[in-house]
Structure formats: structure tokens, C-alpha cells
C-alpha positions as a printed Julia matrix, in Angstrom:
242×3 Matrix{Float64}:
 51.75  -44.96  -79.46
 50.92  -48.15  -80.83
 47.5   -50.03  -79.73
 46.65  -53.56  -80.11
 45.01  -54.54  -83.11
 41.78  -54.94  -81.61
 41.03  -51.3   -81.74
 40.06  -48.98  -83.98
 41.5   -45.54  -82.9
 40.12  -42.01  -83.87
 42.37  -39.22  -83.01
 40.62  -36.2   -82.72
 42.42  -32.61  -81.3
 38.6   -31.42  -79.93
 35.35  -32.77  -79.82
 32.19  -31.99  -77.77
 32.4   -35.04  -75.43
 34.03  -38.17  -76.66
 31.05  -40.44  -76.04
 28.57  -38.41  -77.56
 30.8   -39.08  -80.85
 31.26  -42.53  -80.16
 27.85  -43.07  -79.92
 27.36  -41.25  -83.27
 29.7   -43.6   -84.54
 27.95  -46.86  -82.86
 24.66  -45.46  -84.8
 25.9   -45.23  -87.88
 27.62  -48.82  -87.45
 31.24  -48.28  -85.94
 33.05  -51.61  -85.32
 34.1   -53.01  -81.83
 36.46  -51.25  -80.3
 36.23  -48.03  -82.13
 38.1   -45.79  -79.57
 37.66  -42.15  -79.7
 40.08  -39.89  -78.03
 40.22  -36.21  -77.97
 42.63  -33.93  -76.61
 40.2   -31.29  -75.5
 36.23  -31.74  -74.54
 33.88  -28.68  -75.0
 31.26  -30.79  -73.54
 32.24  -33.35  -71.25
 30.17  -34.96  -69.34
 30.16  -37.55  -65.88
 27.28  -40.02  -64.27
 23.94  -37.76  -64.12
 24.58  -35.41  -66.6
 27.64  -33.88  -64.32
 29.77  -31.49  -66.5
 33.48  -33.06  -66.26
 35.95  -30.53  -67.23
 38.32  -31.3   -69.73
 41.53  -29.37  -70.21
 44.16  -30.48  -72.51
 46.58  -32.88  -70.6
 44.11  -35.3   -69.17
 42.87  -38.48  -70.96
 39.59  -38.64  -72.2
 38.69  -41.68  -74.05
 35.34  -43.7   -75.22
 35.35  -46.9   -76.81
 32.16  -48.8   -79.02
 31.58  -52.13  -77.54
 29.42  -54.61  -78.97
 29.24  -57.12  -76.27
 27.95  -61.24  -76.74
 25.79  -60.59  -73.34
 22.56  -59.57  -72.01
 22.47  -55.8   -71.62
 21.65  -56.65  -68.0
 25.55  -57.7   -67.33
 26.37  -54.08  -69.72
 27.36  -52.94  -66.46
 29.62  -55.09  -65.5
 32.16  -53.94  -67.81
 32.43  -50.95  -65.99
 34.08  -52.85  -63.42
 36.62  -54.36  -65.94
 37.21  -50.7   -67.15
 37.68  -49.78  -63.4
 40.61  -52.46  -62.88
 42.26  -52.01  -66.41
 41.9   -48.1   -65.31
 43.37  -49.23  -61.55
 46.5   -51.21  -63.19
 47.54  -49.01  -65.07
 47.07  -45.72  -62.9
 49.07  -47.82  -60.26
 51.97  -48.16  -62.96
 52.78  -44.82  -62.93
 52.27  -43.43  -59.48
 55.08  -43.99  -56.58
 54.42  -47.54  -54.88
 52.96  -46.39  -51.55
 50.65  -44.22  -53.44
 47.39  -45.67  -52.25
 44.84  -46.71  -54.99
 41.26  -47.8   -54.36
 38.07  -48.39  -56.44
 35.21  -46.64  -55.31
 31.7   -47.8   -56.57
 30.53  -47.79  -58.82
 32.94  -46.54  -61.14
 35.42  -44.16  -59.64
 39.5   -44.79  -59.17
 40.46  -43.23  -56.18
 44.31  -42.41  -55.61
 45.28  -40.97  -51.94
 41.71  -40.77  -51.05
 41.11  -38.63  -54.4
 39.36  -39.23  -57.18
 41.93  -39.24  -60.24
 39.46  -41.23  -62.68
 35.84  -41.94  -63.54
 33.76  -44.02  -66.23
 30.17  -43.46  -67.93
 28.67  -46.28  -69.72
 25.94  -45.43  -71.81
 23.9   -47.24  -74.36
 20.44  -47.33  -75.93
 17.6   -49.98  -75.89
 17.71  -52.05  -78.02
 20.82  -50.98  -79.67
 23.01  -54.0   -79.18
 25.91  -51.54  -78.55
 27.52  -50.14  -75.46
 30.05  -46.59  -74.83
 32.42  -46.76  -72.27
 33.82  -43.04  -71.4
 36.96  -43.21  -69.28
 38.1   -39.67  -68.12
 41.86  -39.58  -66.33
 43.15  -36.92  -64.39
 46.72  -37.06  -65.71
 48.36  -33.33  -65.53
 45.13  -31.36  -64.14
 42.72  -32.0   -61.56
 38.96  -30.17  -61.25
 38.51  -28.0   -57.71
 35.44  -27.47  -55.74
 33.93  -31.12  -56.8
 31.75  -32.87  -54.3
 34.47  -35.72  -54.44
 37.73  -34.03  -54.15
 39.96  -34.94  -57.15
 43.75  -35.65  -58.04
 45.64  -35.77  -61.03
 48.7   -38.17  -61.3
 51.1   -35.3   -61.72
 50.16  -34.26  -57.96
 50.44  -37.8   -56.59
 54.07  -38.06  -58.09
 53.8   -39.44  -61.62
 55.57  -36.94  -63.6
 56.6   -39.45  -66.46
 53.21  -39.89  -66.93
 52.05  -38.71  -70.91
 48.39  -38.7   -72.39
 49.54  -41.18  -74.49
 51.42  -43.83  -72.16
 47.94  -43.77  -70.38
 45.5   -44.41  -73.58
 47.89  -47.38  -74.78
 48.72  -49.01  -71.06
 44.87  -48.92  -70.45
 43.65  -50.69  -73.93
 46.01  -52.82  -73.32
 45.06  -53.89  -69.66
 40.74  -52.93  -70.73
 41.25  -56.0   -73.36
 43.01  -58.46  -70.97
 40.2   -58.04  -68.39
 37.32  -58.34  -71.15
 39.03  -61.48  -72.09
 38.09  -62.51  -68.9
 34.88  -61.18  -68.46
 34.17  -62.79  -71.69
 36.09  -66.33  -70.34
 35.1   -66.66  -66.79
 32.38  -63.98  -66.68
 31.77  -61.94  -63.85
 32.89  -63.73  -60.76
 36.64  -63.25  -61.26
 36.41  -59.06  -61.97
 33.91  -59.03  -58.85
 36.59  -60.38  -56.72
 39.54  -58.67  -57.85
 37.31  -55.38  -57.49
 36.55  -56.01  -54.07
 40.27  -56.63  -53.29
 40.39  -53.0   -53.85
 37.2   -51.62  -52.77
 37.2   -47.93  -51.03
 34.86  -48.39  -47.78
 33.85  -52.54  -48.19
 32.78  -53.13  -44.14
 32.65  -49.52  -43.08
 29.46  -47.28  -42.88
 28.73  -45.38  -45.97
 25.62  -43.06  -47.18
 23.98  -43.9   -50.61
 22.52  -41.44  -52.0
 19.7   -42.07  -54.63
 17.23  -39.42  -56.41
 14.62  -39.44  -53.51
 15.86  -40.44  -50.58
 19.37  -41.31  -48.81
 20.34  -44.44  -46.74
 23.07  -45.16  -43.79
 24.49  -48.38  -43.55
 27.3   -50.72  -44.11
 29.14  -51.59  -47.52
 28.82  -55.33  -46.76
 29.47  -56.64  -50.55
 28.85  -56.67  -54.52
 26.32  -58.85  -55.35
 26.52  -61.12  -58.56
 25.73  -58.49  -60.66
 27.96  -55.74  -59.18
 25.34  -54.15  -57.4
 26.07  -52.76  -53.98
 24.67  -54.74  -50.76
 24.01  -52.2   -47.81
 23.73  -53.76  -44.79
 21.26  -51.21  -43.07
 19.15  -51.26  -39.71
 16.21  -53.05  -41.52
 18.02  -55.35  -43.32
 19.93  -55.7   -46.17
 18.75  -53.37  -49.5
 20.45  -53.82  -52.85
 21.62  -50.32  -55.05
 22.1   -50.73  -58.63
 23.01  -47.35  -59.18
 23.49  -44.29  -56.53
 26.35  -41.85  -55.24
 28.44  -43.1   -51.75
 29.97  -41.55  -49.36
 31.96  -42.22  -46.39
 30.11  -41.33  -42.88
């Protein structure tokens, strides 16, 4: 496996959750693109403090960012994750495979979730961890999203390690970009792709739920629900098809 020279990789057979070392590293002063990958997570973790399981034979990866931006457009990059993540999922599963992004930081193959991305920093910090777990040879059961893994879609050739290296390879072509032409070009590619854009959805938040229409992504990738009062803007919440 060979990664661009851009990154800094940390090989690790076990670990308690791959950003929760990264961001041990990011403390203590780890360079950009310090990526640390573990075979096996004792304590993996998803958005909202969800326990992800983590088997050996899936990917699970977090890289130290230390991004030229406002930590207000942090979140963005999640998007760029989520179309480096889509490209290169998509070059290993059959062609008519369907592949969609579903917000805000899913990858959804045949209507199952095969992939999923936790940024997390801390004020004031000046970095950023992106965690980017890959369902390559197992898939979770009984999760309130169903889930896939590319082995049951059809990619059999896929490997751990043609994963990592295919997706810091397409992650640094799209943060090029971001970095470029900023966030107008990943919004629109995203969208392209978007699970559920003009069909009803349910958002749920911490306090309440609300029904309405997945009309857009605004400029800064938050979601525009097109409801029966108007249009509301969600910067962070959990959708679902209705």
C-alpha cells in the first residue's frame, strides 16, 4: 500500500477508536494529515456518541487536519470526505450498484448504509479529526439505518487496504478543491448524488421532529426543509425517508 506523500500514516493492529487517538495525536502536535488506521476498534464510535462496531475486515480510518479556514466551513469537509468516500466505494462495487450520499455524512449503497464519517474538533484548537468507518467485509444488524458491506453488494476484490489508499488518494484531490474553489463545487457534486433531494423526509433533532421536503444544501451544507410553514434550515440532525 503506498499513500501519497501528503500523509503521515500510523498503522496500528487495535486501538480504542481511531479518532480518539488521532485527537491525542492533534494535542500533542501531530502534523496534517496524520492518518490513523487500526485494524480492530474496542471503542468505536458514530455521530452522537453511537457505538459503531468494528470487526476486523472493515476500514476504519481518522486523519488530523489542520485546515486554512474558519472552523465554521470545518464541516464542509465532511462533504469532501463523503465524495472521496463515494468514488472510491463506486470503484469497487458492480456498475449498477446504486450509490447515494445521504446527509449529512452517510454513503449509502443499494439503499444501505456501507459508510459513515465523524468530524470532531475542539474550540479553539485550530485542528480538525475526520473518522471514516467502511463497511468492507462485515456489516452491523439491527441498526436504525440498515447497513451493507461491499462484500454483500458484489465487491469481493475489495481489501482493507485498496480502500485506505483509493480514498486518500481521492480525500486529497477533493480538498484541493475545497481549498481552490471552496465550497460551491463539492456542494454541487454532492447534490448530484443526494439520497431523498425533492422527496419528503423527517429530521429528527434532540427535541422535536419535522416533516417536510429535502429542497437543497444551503451555502454552508446545511439542509433546507421545505416544510408547511416555510422553509427551516438544519445544521445538524438524523433524516429519514417518509
Amino acid at each position: 500500500m503506498i499513500l501519497p506523500p501528503a500523509y503521515r500514516l500510523v498503522a496500528l493492529d487495535r486501538v480504542d477508536s481511531t479518532n480518539e487517538e488521532a485527537k491525542r495525536r492533534a494535542r500533542e502536535g501531530a502534523e496534517e494529515g496524520t492518518l490513523v488506521w487500526a485494524r480492530e476498534q474496542s471503542a468505536g464510535r458514530g455521530r452522537r456518541g453511537r457505538a459503531w462496531v468494528s470487526p476486523p475486515g472493515n476500514l476504519y480510518l481518522s486523519l488530523v487536519l489542520r485546515p486554512d479556514a474558519e472552523p465554521a466551513r470545518y464541516g464542509e469537509l465532511g462533504f469532501v470526505a463523503a465524495l472521496a468516500l463515494g468514488e472510491t466505494i463506486g470503484s469497487f462495487v458492480p456498475p449498477l450498484v446504486e450509490l447515494r450520499y445521504k446527509w449529512p455524512n452517510d454513503v449509502l449503497v443499494a439503499g444501505r448504509k456501507a459508510s459513515g464519517i465523524l468530524l470532531e474538533s475542539e474550540s479553539g484548537s485550530g485542528w480538525l479529526v475526520l473518522g471514516v468507518g467502511v463497511n468492507v467485509a462485515h456489516a452491523p444488524e439491527g441498526t436504525e439505518t440498515p447497513a451493507t458491506s461491499l462484500f454483500a453488494v458484489g465487491a469481493t476484490d475489495a481489501t482493507v487496504e485498496a480502500v485506505l489508499e483509493r480514498f486518500a488518494r481521492g480525500f486529497l484531490l477533493w480538498a484541493n478543491r475545497w481549498v481552490e474553489d471552496g465550497f460551491a463545487p463539492i456542494r454541487a457534486a454532492w447534490l448530484r448524488g443526494a439520497q431523498g433531494l425533492g422527496e419528503p423526509i423527517e429530521v429528527r433533532l434532540p427535541h422535536e421532529r419535522l416533516h417536510g421536503t429535502f429542497a437543497d444544501l444551503d451555502a454552508s451544507g446545511a439542509l433546507v426543509l421545505e416544510t408547511a410553514s416555510g422553509r427551516r434550515l438544519v445544521a445538524a440532525g438524523e433524516v429519514f425517508a417518509l
